[in-house]
C-alpha positions in Angstrom: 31.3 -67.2 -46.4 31.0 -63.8 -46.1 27.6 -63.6 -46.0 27.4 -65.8 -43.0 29.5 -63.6 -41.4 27.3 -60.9 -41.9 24.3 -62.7 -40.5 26.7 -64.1 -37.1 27.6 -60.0 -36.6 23.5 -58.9 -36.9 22.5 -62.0 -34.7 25.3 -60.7 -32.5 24.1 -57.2 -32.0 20.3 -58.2 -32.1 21.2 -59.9 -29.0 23.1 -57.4 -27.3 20.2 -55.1 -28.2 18.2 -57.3 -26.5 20.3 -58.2 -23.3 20.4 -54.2 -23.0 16.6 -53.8 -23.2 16.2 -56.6 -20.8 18.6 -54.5 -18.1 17.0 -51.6 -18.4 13.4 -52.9 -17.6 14.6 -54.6 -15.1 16.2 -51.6 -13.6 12.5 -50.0 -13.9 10.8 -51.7 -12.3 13.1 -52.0 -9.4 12.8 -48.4 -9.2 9.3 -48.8 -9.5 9.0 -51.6 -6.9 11.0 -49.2 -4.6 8.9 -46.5 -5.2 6.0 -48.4 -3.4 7.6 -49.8 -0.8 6.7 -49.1 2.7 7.6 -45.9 4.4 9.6 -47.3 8.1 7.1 -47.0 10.9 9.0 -44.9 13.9 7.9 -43.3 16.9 8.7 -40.4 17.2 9.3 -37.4 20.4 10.2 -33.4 20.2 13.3 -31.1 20.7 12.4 -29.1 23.7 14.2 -26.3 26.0 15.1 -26.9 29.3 16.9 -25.9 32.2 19.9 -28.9 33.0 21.2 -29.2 36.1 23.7 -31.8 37.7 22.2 -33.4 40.3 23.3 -34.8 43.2 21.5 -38.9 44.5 20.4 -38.0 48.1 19.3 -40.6 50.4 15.6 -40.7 52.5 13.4 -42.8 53.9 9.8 -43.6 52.7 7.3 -42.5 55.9 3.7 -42.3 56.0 1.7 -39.2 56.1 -0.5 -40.9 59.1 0.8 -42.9 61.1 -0.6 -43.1 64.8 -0.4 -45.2 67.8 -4.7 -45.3 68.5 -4.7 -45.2 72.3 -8.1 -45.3 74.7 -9.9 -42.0 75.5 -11.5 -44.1 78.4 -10.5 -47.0 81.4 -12.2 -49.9 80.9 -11.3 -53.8 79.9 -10.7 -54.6 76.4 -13.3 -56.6 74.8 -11.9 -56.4 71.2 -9.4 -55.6 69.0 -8.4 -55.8 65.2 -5.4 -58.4 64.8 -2.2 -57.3 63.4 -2.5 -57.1 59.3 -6.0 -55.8 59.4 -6.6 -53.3 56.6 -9.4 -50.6 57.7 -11.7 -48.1 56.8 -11.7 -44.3 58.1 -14.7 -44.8 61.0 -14.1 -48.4 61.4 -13.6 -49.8 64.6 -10.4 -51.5 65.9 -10.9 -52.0 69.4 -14.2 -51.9 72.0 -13.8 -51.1 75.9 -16.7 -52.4 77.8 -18.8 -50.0 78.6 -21.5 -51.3 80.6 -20.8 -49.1 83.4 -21.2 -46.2 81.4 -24.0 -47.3 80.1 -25.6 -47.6 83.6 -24.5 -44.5 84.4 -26.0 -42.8 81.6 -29.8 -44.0 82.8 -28.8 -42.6 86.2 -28.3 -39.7 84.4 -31.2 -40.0 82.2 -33.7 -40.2 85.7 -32.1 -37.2 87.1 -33.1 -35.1 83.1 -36.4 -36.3 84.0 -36.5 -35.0 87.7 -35.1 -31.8 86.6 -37.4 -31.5 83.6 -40.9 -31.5 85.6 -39.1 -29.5 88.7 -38.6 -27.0 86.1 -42.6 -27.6 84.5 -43.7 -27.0 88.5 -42.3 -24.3 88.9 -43.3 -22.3 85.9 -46.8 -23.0 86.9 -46.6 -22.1 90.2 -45.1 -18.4 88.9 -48.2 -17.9 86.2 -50.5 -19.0 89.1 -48.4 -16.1 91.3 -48.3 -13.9 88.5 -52.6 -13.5 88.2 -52.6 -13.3 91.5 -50.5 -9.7 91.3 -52.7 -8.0 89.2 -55.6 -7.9 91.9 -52.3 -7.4 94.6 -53.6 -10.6 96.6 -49.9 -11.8 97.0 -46.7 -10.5 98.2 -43.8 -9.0 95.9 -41.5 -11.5 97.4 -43.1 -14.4 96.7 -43.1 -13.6 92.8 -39.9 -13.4 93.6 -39.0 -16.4 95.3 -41.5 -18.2 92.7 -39.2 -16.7 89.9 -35.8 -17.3 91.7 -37.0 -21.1 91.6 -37.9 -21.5 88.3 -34.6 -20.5 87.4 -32.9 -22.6 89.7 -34.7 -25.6 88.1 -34.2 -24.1 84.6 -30.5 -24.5 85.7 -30.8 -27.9 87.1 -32.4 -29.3 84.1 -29.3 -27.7 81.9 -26.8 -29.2 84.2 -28.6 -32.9 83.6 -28.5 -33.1 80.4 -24.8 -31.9 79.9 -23.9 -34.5 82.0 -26.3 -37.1 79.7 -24.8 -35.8 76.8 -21.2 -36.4 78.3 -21.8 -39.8 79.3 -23.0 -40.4 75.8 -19.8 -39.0 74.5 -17.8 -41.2 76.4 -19.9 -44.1 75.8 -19.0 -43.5 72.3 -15.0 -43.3 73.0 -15.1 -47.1 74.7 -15.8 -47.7 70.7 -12.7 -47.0 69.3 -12.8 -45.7 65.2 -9.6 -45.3 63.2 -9.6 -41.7 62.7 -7.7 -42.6 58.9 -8.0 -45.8 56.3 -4.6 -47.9 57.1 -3.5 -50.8 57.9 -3.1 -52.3 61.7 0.8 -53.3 62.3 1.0 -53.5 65.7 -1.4 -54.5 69.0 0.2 -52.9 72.1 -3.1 -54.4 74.4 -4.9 -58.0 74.0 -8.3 -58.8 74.7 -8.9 -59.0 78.6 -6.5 -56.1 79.5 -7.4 -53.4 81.6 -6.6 -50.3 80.0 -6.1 -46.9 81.6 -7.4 -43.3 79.8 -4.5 -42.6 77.2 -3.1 -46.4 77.3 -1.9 -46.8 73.6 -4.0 -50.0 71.6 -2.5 -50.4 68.3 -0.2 -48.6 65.9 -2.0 -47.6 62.6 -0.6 -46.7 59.5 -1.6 -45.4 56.1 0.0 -47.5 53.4 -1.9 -45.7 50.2 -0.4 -42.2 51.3 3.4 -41.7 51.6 6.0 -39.8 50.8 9.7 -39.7 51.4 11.5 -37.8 54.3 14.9 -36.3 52.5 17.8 -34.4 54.9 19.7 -32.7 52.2 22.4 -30.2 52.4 21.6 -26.3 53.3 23.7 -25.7 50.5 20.9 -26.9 48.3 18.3 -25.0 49.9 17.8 -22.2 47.5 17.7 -24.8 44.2 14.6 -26.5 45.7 10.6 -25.5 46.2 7.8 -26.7 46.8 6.3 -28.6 43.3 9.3 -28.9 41.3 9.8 -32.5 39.9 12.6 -34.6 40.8 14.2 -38.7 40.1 13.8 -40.8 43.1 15.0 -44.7 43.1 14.4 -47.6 45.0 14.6 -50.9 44.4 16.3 -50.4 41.1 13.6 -48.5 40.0 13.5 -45.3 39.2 10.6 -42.7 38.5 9.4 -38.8 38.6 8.0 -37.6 41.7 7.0 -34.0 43.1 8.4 -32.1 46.0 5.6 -31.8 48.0 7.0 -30.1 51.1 10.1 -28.1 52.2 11.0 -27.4 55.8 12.7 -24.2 55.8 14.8 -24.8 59.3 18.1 -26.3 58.8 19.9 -28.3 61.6 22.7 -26.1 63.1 25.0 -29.3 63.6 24.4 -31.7 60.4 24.0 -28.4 58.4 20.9 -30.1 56.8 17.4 -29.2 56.1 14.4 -31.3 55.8 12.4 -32.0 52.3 9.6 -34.1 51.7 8.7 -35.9 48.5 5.4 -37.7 47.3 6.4 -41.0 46.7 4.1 -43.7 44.4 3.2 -46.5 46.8 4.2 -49.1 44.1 7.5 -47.5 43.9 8.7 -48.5 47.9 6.8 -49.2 51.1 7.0 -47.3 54.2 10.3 -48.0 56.0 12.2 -48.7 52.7 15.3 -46.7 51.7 15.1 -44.4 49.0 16.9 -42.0 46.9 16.3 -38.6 45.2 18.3 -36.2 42.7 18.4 -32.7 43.8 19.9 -29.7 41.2 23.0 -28.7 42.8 22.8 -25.6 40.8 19.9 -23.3 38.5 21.2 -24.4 35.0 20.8 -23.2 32.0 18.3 -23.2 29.9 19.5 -25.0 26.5 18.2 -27.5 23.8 17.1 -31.4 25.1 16.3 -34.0 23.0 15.5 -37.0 24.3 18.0 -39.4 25.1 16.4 -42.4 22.6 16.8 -40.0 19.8 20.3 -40.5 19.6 21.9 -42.4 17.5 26.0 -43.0 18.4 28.4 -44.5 15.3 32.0 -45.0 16.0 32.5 -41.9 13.7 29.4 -39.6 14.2 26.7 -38.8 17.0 23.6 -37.7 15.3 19.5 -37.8 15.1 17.3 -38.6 13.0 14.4 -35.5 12.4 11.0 -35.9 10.7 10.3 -33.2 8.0 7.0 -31.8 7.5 6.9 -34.2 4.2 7.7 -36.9 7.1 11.1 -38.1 5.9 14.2 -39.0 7.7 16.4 -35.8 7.7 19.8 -36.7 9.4 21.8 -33.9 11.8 24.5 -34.5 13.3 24.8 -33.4 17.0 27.3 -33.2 19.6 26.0 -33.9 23.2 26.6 -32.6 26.9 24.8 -32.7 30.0 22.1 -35.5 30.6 19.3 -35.6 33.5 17.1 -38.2 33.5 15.8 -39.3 29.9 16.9 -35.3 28.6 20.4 -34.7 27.0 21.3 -31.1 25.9 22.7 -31.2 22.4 24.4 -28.8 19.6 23.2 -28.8 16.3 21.4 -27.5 13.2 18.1 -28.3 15.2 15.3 -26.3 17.5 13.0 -26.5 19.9 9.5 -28.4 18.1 11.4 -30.4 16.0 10.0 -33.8 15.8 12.6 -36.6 16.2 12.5 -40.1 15.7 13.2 -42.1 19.2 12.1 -45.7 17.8 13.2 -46.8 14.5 16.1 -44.2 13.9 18.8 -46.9 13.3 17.5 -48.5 10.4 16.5 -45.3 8.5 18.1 -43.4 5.9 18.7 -39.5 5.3 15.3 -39.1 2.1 13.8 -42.3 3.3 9.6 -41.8 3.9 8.4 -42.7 7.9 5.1 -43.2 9.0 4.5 -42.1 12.5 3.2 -45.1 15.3 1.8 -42.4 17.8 0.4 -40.5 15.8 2.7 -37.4 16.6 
């Protein structure tokens, strides 16, 4: 009896030996398993410095940068013109004048070039006849005068002619009317048939491709913005980067505004549309930015998620401040060139490997 005890206890322990040994390889080779697993894929962006503002939204209107009523250099009827919607070409014409009485005055023109042309041959040949005839003093001094006096007379004539032709031509080439920029046609102040006086306005052309918007900000602002500085406009719900490209340094005595303009992305708004800009109200500072991605918020915690040079997740807390745009100045145990995860950061782990997506 006692002997089968003996045997129950060592069958006992033999198996305990063996539950133990099966828990600990199992315990391996989840390690192991976890060893290999996949580091997270995350995108990544950089702590930078910047100077933050707060900004003030400042309404404009989109405008184009040509934008022209096209109106006739010459009189005449109108024998053509492009119909309203008509996208052209610089060069390409949007309305003919006829211009056949031009054109018959130009050969009047042309006969009295001629005229003037062998007036002036005439003449030169009668002064080198007059001028062999000196030598042997067979003719007067006057009369190589005269002979001279004539030729330049006709020399004169001839000038005269053709500065008429080549007006003429000129304005036979102004009764074919060019747009003087590409644009589109959006309004026909003349139809076909009309008689049109010098300086009578045709159609309104305008420049869809290049725009900008016209801003009337406050003079208080003046000093914060130049020429080339970047700036947040919105329209449409949209909003984007854009460039000051122009400042009018002349404020308005009564609205105590001054005049800015910004290039504006001709997907963004079309001309006419109403639009908003942000404009520094002050210099700023210049302090730490991260973008505003790499945050992560937890009802206990803000923090971000930095890359190391061994590219795993290091976590640092942060406390945040002012935001402009996609930039938020933070306060932490970071600097400016640290990478920082801005895809990905919520489902990583302070230790846990990343692989970079672009490449940074």
């Amino acid at each position: 009896m006692q002997r089968i005890s003996t045997i129950r206890n060592l069958n006992i322990r033999a198996l305990g030996a063996v539950l133990i040994a099966l828990i600990l390889f199992a315990a391996s080779a989840a390690s192991h398993a976890g060893e290999t697993l996949p580091a997270a894929v995350v995108e990544i962006g950089q702590a930078t410095t910047a100077r933050l503002a707060p900004t003030r939204w400042v309404p404009g209107s989109v405008v184009s940068r040509d934008d022209a009523k096209i109106a006739s250099a010459e009189a005449g009827r109108l024998e053509f013109v492009a119909e309203v919607g008509t996208r052209v070409k610089a060069g390409e014409r949007i309305a003919k004048l006829d211009d056949e009485a031009l054109r018959l005055r130009r050969e009047e023109i042309q006969s009295d070039v001629r005229r003037a042309e062998a007036q002036r041959a005439l003449s030169d040949t009668q002064l080198q006849r007059l001028a062999k005839l000196e030598t042997s003093n067979s003719i007067a001094k006057t009369q190589i005068d005269e002979a001279r006096a004539t030729l330049e007379t006709n020399v004169q004539t001839m000038a005269h002619a053709r500065a008429q032709l080549h007006q003429i031509e000129h304005d036979i080439e102004q009764a074919d009317v060019h747009a003087p920029f590409a644009g589109i046609v959006t309004e026909r102040f003349a139809q076909r048939g009309e008689y049109l006086q010098v300086g009578a306005s045709i159609v309104h052309l305008v420049d869809t491709d290049h725009i900008e918007a016209r801003v009337q900000a406050p003079l208080a602002m003046a000093d914060k913005i130049h020429a080339g500085m970047q700036v947040k406009v919105k329209s449409g719900g949209q909003e984007r980067s854009a460039n000051v490209r122009a400042v009018v340094p002349v404020g308005d005595e009564r609205a105590r505004q001054f005049e800015l303009r910004v290039a504006v992305d001709p997907a963004l708004a079309l001309v006419g549309s109403a639009i908003e800009v942000a404009l520094p109200e002050d210099s700023g500072n210049e302090s730490l930015t991260v973008p505003r991605d790499a945050l992560v918020q937890r009802q206990d915690q803000t923090y971000v998620m930095r890359v190391s040079a061994q590219n795993t997740a290091e976590q640092i807390p942060v406390t945040a401040a002012t935001a402009t745009g996609d930039k938020i100045e933070v306060h932490g145990a970071l600097a400016a060139g640290d990478r920082l995860v801005v895809r990905g950061a919520e489902r990583l782990s302070a230790g846990q490997a990343v692989k970079i997506a672009n490449g940074g």
